[in-house]
C-alpha positions as CSV (number, residue, x, y, z in Angstrom):
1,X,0.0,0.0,0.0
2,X,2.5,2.4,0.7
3,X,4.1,2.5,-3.1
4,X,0.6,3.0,-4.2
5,X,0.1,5.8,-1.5
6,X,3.2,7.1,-3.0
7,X,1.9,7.4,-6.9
8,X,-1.6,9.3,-5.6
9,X,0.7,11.8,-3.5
10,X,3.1,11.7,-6.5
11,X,0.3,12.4,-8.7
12,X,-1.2,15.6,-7.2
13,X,2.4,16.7,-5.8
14,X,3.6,17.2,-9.3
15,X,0.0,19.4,-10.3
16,X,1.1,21.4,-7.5
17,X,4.8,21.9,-8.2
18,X,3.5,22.6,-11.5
19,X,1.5,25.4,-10.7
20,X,4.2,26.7,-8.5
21,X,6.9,26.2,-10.2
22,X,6.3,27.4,-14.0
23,X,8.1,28.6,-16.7
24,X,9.0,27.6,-20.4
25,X,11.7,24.9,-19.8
26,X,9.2,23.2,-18.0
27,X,7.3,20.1,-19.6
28,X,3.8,21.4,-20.6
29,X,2.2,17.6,-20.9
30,X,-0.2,16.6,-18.0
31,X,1.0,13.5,-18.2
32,X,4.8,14.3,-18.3
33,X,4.0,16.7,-15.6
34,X,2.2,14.1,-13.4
35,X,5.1,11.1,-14.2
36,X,7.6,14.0,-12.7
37,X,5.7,14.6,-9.4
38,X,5.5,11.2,-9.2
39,X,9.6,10.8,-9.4
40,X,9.5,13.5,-6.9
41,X,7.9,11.7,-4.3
42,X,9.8,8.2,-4.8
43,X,12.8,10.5,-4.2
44,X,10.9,12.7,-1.6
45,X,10.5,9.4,0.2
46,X,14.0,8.2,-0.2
47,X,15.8,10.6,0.9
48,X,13.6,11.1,4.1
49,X,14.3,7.2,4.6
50,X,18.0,7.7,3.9
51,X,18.0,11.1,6.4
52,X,15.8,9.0,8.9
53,X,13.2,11.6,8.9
54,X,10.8,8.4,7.6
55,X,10.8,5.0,8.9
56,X,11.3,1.7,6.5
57,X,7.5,1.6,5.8
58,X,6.5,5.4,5.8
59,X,6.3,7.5,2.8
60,X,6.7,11.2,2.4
61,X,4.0,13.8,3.0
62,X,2.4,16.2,0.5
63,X,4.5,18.7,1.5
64,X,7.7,16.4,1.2
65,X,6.7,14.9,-2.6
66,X,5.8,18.7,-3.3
67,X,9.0,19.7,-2.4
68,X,10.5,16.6,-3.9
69,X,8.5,17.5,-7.8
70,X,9.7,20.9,-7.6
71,X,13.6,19.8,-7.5
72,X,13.3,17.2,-10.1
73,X,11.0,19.3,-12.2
74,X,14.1,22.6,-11.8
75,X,16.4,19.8,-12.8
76,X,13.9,18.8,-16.0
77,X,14.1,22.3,-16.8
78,X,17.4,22.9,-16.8
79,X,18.2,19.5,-19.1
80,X,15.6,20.7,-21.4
81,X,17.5,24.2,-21.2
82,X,21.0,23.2,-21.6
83,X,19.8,20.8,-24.6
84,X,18.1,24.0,-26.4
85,X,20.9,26.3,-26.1
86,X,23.8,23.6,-27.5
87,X,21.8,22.0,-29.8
88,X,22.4,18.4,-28.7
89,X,19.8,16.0,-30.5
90,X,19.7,18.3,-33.6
């Protein structure tokens, strides 16, 4: 239950990180969009198990996964930057 709790949190973590967080480098896909908040709470939840801030069977919060969407979606954008301004996949 808890990687599915995860996903949901995931899911509406990276709507909100979204909506906080946007700009042109940033994907503009729901679903690409949703698929990064969700890879912001996997590593949301890591790293608080890694810190200790979560136990072996606890997940992280909304405000952790938010917090988690936002820094993989500021490192999205600055990929999808970087690959605009050198021209790599041209």
């Amino acid at each position: 239950m808890s990687i599915i709790w995860t996903i949901v949190i995931g899911f509406v973590a990276g709507v909100v990180a979204k909506f906080i967080m946007p700009g042109p480098n940033e994907p503009s896909g729901f679903i690409l969009t949703t698929l990064l908040g969700i890879i912001g709470a996997f590593v949301a939840t890591w790293l608080g198990q890694s810190i200790g801030w979560y136990g072996p069977d606890e997940g992280a919060g909304f405000i952790g996964a938010t917090v988690g969407a936002i820094i993989v979606l500021f490192v999205y954008g600055m990929i999808v930057s970087r690959r605009r301004t050198t021209g790599v996949g041209r």
